[in-house]
C-alpha positions as a Markdown table, in Angstrom:
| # | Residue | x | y | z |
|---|---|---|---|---|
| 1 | Unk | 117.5 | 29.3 | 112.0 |
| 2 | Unk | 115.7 | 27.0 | 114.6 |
| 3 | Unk | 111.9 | 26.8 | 114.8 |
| 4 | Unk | 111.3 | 28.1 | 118.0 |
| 5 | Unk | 113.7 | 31.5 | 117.3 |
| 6 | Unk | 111.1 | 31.8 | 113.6 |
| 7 | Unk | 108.2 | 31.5 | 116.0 |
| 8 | Unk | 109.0 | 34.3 | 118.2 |
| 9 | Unk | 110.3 | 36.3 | 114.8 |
| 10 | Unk | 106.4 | 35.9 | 113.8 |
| 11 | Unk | 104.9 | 36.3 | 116.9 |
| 12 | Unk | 106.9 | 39.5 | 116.9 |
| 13 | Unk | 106.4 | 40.9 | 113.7 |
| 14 | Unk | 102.6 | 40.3 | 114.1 |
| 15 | Unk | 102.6 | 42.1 | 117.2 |
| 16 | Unk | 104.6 | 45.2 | 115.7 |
| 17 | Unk | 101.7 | 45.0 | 112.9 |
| 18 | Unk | 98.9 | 44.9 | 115.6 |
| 19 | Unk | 100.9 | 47.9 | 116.9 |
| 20 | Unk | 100.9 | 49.9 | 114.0 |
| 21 | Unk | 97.3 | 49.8 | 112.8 |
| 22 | Unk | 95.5 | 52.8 | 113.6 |
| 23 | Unk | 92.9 | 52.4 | 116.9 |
| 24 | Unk | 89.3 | 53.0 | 115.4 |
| 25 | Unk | 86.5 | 55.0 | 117.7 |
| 26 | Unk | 83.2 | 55.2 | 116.9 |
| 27 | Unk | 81.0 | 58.3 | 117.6 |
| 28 | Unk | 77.3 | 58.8 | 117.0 |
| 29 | Unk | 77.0 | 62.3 | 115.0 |
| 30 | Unk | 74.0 | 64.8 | 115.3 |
| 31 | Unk | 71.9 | 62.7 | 113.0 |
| 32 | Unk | 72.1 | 59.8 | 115.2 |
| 33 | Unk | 74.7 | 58.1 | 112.3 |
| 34 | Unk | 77.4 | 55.9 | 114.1 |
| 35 | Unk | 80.4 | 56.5 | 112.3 |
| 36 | Unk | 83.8 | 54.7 | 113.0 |
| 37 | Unk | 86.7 | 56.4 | 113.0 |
| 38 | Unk | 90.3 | 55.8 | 112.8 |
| 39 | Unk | 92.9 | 57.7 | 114.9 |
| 40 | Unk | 95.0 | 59.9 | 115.0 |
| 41 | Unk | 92.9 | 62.3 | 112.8 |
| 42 | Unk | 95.2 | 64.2 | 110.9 |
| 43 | Unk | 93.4 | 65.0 | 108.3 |
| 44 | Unk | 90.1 | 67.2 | 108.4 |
| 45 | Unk | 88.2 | 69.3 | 105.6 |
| 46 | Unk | 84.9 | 70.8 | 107.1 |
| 47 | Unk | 82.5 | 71.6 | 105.1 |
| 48 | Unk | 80.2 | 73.0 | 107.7 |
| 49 | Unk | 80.9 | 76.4 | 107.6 |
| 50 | Unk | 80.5 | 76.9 | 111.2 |
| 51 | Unk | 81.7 | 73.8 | 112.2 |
| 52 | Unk | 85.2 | 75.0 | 110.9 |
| 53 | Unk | 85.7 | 77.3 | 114.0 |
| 54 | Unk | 84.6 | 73.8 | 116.1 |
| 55 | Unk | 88.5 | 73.2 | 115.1 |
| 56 | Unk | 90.1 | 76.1 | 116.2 |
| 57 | Unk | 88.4 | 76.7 | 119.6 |
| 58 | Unk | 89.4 | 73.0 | 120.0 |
| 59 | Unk | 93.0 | 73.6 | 119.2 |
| 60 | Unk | 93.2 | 71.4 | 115.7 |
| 61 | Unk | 93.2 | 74.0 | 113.5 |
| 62 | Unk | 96.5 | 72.8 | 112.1 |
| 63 | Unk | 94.7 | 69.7 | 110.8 |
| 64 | Unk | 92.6 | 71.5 | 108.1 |
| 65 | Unk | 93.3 | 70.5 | 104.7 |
| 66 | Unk | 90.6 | 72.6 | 103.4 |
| 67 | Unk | 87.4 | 74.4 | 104.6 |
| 68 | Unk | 84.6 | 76.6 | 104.1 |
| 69 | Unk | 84.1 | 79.8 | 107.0 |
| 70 | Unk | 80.6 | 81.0 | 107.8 |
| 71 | Unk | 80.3 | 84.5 | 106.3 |
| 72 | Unk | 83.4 | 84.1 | 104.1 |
| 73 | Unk | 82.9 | 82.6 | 100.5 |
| 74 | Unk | 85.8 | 84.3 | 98.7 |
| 75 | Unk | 88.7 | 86.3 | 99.9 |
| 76 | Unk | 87.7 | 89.5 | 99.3 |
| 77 | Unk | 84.9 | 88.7 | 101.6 |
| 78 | Unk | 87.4 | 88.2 | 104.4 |
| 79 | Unk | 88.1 | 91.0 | 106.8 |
| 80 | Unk | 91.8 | 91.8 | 107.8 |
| 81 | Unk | 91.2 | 89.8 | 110.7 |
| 82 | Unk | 90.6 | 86.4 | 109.4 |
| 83 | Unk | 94.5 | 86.3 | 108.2 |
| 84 | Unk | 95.7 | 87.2 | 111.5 |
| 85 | Unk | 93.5 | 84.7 | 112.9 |
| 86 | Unk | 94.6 | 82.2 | 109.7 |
| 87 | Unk | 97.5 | 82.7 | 107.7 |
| 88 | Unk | 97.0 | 79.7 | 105.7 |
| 89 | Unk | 93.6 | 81.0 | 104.8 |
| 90 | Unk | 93.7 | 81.6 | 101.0 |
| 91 | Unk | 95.1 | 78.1 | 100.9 |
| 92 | Unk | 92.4 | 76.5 | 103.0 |
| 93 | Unk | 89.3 | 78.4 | 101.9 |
| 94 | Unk | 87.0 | 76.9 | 99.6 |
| 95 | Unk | 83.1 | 77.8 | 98.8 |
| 96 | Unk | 79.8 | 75.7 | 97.0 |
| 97 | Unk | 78.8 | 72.3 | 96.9 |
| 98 | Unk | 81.7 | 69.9 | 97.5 |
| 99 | Unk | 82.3 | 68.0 | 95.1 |
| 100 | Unk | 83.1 | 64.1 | 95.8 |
| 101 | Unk | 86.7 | 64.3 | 93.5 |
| 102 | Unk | 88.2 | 67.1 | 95.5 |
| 103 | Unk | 87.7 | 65.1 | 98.1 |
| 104 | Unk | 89.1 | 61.8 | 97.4 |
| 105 | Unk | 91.8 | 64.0 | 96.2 |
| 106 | Unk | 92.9 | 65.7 | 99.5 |
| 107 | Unk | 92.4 | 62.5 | 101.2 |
| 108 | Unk | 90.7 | 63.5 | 104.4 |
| 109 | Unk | 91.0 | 61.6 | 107.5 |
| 110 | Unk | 87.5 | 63.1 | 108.7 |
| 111 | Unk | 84.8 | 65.4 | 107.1 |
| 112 | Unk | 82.8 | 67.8 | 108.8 |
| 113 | Unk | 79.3 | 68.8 | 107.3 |
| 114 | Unk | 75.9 | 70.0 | 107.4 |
| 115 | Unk | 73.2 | 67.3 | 108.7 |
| 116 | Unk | 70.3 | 69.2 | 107.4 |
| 117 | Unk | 72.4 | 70.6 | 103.6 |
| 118 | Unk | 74.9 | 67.5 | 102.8 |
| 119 | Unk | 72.5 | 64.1 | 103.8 |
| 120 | Unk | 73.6 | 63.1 | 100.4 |
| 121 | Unk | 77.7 | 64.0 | 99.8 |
| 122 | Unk | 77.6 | 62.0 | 103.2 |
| 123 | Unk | 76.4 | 59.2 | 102.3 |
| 124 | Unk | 78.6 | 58.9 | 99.0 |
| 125 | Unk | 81.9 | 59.5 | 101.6 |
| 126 | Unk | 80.5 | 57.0 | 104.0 |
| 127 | Unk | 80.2 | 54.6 | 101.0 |
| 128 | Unk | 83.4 | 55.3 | 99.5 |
| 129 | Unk | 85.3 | 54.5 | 103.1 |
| 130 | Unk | 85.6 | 58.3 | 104.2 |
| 131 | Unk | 84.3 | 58.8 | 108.0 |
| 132 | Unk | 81.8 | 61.8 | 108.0 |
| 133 | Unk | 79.9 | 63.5 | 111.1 |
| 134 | Unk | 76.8 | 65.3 | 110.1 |
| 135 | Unk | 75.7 | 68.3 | 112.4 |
| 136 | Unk | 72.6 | 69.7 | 113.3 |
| 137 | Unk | 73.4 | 72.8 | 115.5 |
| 138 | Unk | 70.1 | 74.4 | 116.7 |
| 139 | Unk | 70.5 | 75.1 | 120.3 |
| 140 | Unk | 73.3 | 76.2 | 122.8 |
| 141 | Unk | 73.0 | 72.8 | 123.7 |
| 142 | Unk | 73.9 | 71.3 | 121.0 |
| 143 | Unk | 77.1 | 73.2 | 120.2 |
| 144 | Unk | 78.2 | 72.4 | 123.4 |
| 145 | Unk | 77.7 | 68.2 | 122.0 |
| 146 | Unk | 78.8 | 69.4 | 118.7 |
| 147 | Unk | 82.3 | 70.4 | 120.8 |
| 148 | Unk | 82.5 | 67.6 | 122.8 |
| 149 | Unk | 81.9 | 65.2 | 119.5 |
| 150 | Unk | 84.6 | 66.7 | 117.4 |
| 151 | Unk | 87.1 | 66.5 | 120.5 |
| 152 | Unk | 86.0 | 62.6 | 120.8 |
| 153 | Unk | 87.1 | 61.8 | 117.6 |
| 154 | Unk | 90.4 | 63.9 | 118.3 |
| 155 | Unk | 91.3 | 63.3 | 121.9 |
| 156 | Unk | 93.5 | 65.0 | 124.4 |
| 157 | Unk | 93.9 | 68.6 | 124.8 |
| 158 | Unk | 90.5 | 68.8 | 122.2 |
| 159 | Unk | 88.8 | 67.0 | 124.9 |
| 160 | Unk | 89.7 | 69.4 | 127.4 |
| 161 | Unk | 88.9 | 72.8 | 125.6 |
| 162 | Unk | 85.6 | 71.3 | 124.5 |
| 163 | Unk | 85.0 | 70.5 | 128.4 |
| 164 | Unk | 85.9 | 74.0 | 129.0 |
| 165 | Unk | 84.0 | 75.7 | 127.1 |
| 166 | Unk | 80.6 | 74.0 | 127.9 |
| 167 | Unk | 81.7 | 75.1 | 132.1 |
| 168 | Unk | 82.3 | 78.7 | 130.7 |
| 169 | Unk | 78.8 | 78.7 | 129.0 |
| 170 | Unk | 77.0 | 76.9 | 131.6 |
| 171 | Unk | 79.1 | 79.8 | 134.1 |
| 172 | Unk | 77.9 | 82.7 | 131.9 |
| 173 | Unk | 74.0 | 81.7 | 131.6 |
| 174 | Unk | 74.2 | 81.2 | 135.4 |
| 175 | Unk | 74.9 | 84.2 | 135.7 |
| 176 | Unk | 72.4 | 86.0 | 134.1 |
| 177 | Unk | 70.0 | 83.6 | 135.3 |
| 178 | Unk | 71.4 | 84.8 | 139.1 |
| 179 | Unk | 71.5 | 88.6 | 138.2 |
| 180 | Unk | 67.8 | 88.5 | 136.4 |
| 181 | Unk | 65.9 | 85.6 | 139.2 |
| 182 | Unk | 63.5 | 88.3 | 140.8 |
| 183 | Unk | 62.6 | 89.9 | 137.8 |
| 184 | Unk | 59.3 | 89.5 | 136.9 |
| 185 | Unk | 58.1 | 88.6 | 133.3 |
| 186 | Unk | 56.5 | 91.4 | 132.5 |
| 187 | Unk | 59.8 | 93.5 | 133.4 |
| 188 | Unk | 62.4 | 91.6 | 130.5 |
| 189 | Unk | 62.9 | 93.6 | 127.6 |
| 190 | Unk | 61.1 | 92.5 | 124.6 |
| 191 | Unk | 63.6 | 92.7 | 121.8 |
| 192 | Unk | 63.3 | 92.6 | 118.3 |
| 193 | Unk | 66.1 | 90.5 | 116.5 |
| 194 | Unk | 65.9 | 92.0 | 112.7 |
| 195 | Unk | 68.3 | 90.5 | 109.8 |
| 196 | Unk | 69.9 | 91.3 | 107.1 |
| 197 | Unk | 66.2 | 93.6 | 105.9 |
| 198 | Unk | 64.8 | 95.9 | 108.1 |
| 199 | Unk | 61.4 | 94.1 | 108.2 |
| 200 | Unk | 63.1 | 90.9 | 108.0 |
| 201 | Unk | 63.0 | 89.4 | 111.6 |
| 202 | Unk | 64.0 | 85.9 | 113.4 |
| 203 | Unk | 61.6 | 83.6 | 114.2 |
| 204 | Unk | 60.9 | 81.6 | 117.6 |
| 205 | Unk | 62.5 | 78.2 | 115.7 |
| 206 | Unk | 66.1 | 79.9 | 115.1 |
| 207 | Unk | 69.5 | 80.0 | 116.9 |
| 208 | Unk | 69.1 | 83.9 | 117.7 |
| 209 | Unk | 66.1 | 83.5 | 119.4 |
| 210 | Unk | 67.5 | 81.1 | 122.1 |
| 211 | Unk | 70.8 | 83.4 | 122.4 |
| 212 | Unk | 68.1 | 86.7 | 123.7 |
| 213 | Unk | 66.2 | 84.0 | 126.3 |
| 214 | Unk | 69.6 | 82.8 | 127.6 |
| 215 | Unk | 70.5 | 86.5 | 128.0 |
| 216 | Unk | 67.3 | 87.3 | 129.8 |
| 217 | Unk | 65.2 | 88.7 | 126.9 |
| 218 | Unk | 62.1 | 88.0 | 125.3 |
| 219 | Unk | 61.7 | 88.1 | 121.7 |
| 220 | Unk | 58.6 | 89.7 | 120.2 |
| 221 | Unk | 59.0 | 87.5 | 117.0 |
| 222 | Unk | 59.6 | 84.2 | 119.0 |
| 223 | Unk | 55.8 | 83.1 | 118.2 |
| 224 | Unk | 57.1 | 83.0 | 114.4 |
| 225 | Unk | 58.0 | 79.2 | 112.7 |
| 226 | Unk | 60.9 | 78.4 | 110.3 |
| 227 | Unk | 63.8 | 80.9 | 109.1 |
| 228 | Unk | 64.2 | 84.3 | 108.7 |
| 229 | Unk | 60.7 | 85.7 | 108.4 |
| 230 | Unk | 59.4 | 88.7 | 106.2 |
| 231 | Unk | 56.5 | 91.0 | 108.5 |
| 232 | Unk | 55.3 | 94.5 | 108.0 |
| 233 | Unk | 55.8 | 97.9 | 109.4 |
| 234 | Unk | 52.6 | 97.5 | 110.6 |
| 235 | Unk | 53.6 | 94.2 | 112.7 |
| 236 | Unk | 56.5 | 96.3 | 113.9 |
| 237 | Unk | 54.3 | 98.9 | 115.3 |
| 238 | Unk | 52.3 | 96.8 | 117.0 |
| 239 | Unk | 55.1 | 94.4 | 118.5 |
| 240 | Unk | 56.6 | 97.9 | 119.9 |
| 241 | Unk | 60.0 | 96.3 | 121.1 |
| 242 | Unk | 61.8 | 97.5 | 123.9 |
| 243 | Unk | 65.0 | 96.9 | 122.1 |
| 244 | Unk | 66.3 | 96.3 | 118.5 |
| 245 | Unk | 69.1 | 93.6 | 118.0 |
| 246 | Unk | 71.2 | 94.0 | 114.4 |
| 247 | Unk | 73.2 | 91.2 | 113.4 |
| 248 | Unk | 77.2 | 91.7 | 112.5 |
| 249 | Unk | 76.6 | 90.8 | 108.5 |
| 250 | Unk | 74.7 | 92.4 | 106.5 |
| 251 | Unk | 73.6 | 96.5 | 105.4 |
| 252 | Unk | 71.3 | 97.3 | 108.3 |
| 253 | Unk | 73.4 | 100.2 | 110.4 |
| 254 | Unk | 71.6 | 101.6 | 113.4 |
| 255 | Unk | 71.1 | 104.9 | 111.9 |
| 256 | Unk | 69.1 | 103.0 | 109.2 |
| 257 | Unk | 66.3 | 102.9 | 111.8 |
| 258 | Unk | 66.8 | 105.6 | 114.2 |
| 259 | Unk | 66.6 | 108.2 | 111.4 |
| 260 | Unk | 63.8 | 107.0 | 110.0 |
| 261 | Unk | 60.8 | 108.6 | 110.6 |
| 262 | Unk | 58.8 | 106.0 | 110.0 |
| 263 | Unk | 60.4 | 104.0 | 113.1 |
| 264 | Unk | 59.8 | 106.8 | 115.5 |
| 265 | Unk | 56.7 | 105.3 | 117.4 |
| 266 | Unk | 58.6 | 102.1 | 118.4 |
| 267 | Unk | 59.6 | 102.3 | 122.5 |
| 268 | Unk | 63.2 | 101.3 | 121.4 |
| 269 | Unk | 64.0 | 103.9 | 119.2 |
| 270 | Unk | 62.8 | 106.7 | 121.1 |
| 271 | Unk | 64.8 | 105.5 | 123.7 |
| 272 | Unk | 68.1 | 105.0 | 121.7 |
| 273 | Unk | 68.2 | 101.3 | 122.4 |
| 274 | Unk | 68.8 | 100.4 | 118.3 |
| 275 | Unk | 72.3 | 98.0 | 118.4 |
| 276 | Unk | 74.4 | 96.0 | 115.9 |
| 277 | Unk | 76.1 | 93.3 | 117.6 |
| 278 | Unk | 80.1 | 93.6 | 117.1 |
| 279 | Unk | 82.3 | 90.6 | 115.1 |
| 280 | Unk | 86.0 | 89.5 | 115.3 |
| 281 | Unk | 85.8 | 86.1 | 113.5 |
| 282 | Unk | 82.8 | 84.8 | 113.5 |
| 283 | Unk | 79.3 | 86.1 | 114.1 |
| 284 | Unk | 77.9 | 85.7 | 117.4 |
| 285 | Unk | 74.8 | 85.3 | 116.4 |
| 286 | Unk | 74.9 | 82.0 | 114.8 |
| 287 | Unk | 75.9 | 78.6 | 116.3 |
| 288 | Unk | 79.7 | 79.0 | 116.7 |
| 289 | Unk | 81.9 | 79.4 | 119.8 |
| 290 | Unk | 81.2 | 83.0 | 119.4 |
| 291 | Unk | 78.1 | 82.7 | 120.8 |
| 292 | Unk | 78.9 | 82.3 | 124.3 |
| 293 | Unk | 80.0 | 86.0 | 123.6 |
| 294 | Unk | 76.4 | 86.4 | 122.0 |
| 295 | Unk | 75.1 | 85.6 | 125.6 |
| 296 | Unk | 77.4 | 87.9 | 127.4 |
| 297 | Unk | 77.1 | 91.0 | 125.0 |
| 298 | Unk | 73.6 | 90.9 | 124.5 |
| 299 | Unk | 72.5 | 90.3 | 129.0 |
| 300 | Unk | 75.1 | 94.0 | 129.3 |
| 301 | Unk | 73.1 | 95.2 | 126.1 |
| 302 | Unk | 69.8 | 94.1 | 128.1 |
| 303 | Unk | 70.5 | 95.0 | 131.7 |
| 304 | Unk | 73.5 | 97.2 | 131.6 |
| 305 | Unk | 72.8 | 98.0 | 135.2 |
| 306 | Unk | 71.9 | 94.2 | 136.6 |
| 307 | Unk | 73.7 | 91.9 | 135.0 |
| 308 | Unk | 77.1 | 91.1 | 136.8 |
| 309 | Unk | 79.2 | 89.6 | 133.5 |
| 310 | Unk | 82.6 | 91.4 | 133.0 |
| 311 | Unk | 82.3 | 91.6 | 129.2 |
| 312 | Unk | 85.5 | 93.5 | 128.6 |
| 313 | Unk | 87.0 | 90.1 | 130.7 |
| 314 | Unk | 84.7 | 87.5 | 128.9 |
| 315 | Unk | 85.4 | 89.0 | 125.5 |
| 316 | Unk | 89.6 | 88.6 | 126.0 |
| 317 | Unk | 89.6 | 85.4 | 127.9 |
| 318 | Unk | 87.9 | 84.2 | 125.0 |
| 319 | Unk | 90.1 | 85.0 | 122.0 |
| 320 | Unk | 93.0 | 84.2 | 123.8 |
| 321 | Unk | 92.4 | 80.9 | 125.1 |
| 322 | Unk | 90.2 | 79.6 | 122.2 |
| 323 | Unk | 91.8 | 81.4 | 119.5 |
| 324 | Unk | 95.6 | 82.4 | 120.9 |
| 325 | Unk | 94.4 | 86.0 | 119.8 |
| 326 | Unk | 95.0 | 88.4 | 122.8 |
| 327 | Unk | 93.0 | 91.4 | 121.7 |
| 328 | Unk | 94.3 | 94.9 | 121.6 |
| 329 | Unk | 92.8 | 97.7 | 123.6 |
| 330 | Unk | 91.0 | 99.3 | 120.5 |
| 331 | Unk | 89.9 | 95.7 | 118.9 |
| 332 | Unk | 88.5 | 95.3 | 122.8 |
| 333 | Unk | 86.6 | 98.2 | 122.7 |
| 334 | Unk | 85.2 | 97.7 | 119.9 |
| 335 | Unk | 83.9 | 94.4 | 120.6 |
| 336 | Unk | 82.6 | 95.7 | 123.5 |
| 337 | Unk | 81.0 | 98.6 | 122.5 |
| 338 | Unk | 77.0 | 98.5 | 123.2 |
């Protein structure tokens, strides 16, 4: 073979090579870690709870390998829902500490965690060659960048549903904003946001907090620090809420405080306006795509007569295009229900 027909034989096998190694991006996570990443991701275990249904409202839910779901640790925990809205989910679901062997074993292309629970299981993956993005989800604001970091690292359509959803949230805080501009201070409900205790209640510092100002509340509690906080009766009394906000986890039922005598007193039950907030998939609560439903529920829970939001609307558009779950009328109604 000449010289000159080798020499284009190597030029061209080099080139096919160049051609074939994967593209690498790199991303800056939520605790300012660059991380370099190399395409396509095929391959993703999350083991952010909530950062699993990042995936599926981005449309790369198919790349899971394995996960953990927020509210979900085994599945008997999981309510008939979460198999319609996952088949694979026995398969996929996965609870505790990761541990660095399962891991290596599944042989992720990407891991999703916890900025503030897994600093150190990062590290070790990082170390090991594994690309990790750590989270740290604590405003509206940063699940919208949460969103839009996932989608970098998986491009296209990803990109385009995590654009999406930050112009839906940004259309639905608008909104309320609009609806509520003339009234005064003094006039927005003062609500209490309780847990999974009666006397437990959420502080100023936490995700729920943010959801009830974004909807046009004010939180009695929001002068607390840190987690979940444990007050009196006596605190209770002396907040007097306007309204009473129940999560979707956890005992507490409505009745649980509007039969109680000892509640009586407080504005909110004497006026009937005691309500558990309704869940599908995920609690809206808490910082998942849900919670631009948590906005929308909780300003026609607020200002039924005000606020302009067509819930029933919100509430379907939502499942269907960030979930492919069109809703039947009952499962609407329910989510819907105030």
């Amino acid at each position: 073979m000449k010289r000159g027909m080798l020499c284009f034989l190597s030029v061209c096998t080099i080139a096919s090579l160049l051609s074939l190694a994967a593209p690498i991006i790199e991303v800056t996570d939520q605790m300012d870690q660059t991380v370099a990443v190399s395409t396509p991701v095929e391959r993703i275990v999350s083991v952010y709870g909530m950062g699993t249904y990042y995936l599926y409202a981005l449309g790369a839910s198919d790349r899971l390998v394995r996960a953990w779901y927020v509210g979900v640790k085994t599945i008997a925990q999981a309510p008939e829902e979460m198999f319609r809205f996952e088949p694979h989910l026995e398969e996929l679901l996965t609870s505790g500490d990761p541990s660095i062997e399962e891991m290596i074993a599944l042989d992720p292309d990407l891991i999703l965690v916890d900025g503030s629970r897994h600093g150190a299981f990062a590290e070790q993956m990082l170390d090991l060659g594994v690309p990790v993005l750590q989270f740290c989800v604590e405003t509206p604001e940063r699940l919208q960048e949460a969103l839009l970091l996932v989608a970098e690292t998986l491009g296209g359509e990803a990109q385009r549903r995590a654009a999406l959803f930050g112009e839906s949230y940004h259309r639905i805080t608008a909104t309320v904003a609009e609806d509520l501009a003339l009234l005064a201070a003094a006039d927005r409900a003062r609500v209490l946001f309780i847990g999974t205790d009666l006397l437990r209640v959420a502080s100023g510092d936490m995700y729920q907090t943010l959801l009830l100002e974004a909807a046009g509340g004010s939180s009695v509690s929001a002068e607390l620090s840190g987690s979940w906080n444990e007050v009196s009766m006596e605190q209770v009394l002396l907040w007097n809420p306007d309204v009473i906000i129940i999560p979707p986890y956890g005992p507490v039922q409505p009745s649980d405080i509007l039969d109680d005598p000892v509640w009586q007193s407080v504005a909110a039950v004497r006026d009937g306006r005691v309500h558990r907030m309704p869940r599908y998939i995920a609690p809206m609560d808490t910082p998942v795509p849900e919670s631009l439903l948590g906005v929308a529920w909780l300003a026609s829970v607020l200002y039924p007569e005000q606020v302009s939001i067509d819930l029933a609307s919100e509430v379907h558009a939502f499942y269907a295009t960030y979930y492919g779950m069109p809703l039947s009328e009952e499962e609407l109604e329910a989510l819907t229900r105030r």
